[in-house]
C-alpha positions in Angstrom: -0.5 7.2 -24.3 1.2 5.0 -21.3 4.8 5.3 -22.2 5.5 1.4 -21.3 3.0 0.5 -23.9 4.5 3.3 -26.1 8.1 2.2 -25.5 7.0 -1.6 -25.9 5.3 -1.5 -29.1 7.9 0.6 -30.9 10.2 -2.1 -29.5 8.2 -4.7 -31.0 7.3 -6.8 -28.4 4.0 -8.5 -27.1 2.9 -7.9 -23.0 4.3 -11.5 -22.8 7.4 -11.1 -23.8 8.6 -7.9 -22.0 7.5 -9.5 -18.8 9.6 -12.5 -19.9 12.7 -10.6 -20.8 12.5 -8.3 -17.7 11.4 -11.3 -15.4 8.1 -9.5 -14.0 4.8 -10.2 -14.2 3.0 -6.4 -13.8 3.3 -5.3 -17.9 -0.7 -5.6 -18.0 -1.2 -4.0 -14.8 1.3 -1.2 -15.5 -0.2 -0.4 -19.3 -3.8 -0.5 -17.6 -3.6 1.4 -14.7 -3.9 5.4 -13.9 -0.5 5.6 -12.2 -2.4 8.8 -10.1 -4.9 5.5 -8.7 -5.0 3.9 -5.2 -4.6 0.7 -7.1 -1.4 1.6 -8.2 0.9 -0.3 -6.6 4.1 -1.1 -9.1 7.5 -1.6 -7.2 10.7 0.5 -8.6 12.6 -2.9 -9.3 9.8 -3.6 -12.0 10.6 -0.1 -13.6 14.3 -0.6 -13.5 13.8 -3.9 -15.0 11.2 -2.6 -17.5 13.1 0.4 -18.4 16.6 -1.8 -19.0 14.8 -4.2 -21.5 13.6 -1.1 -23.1 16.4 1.0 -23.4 14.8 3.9 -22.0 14.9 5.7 -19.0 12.6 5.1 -15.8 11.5 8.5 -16.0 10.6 8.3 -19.5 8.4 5.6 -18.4 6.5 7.9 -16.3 5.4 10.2 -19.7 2.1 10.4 -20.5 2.7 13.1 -23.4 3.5 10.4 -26.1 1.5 9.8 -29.3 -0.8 6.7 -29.6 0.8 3.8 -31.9 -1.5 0.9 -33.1 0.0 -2.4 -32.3 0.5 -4.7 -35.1 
């Protein structure tokens, strides 16, 4: 599973409001994109950002080892 989605859910958040709290726009983009793909194209300042509101690291970010959780 995409670890921002991972890290989001667990957090409790919607798409919405991570990209609120971190002030970006690319939550969407980021869960829904191979981050191997041509069309990916996510700056480091929206990781850093992403990663702070989460409490993670931005390397943890980058896992793709992570169990799937259903969103409620």
């Amino acid at each position: 599973m995409n670890a921002v989605k991972y890290y989001r859910i667990k957090s409790g958040m919607s798409q919405r409001d991570l990209d609120r709290r971190a002030g970006i726009h690319s939550v969407l983009m980021m869960e829904n994109t191979d981050p191997d793909s041509a069309a990916y194209h996510i700056s480091s300042e929206d990781y850093i950002a992403i990663s702070s509101v989460l409490g993670v690291s931005v390397d943890e970010l980058y896992r793709t080892d992570l169990p799937k959780i259903v969103e409620t």
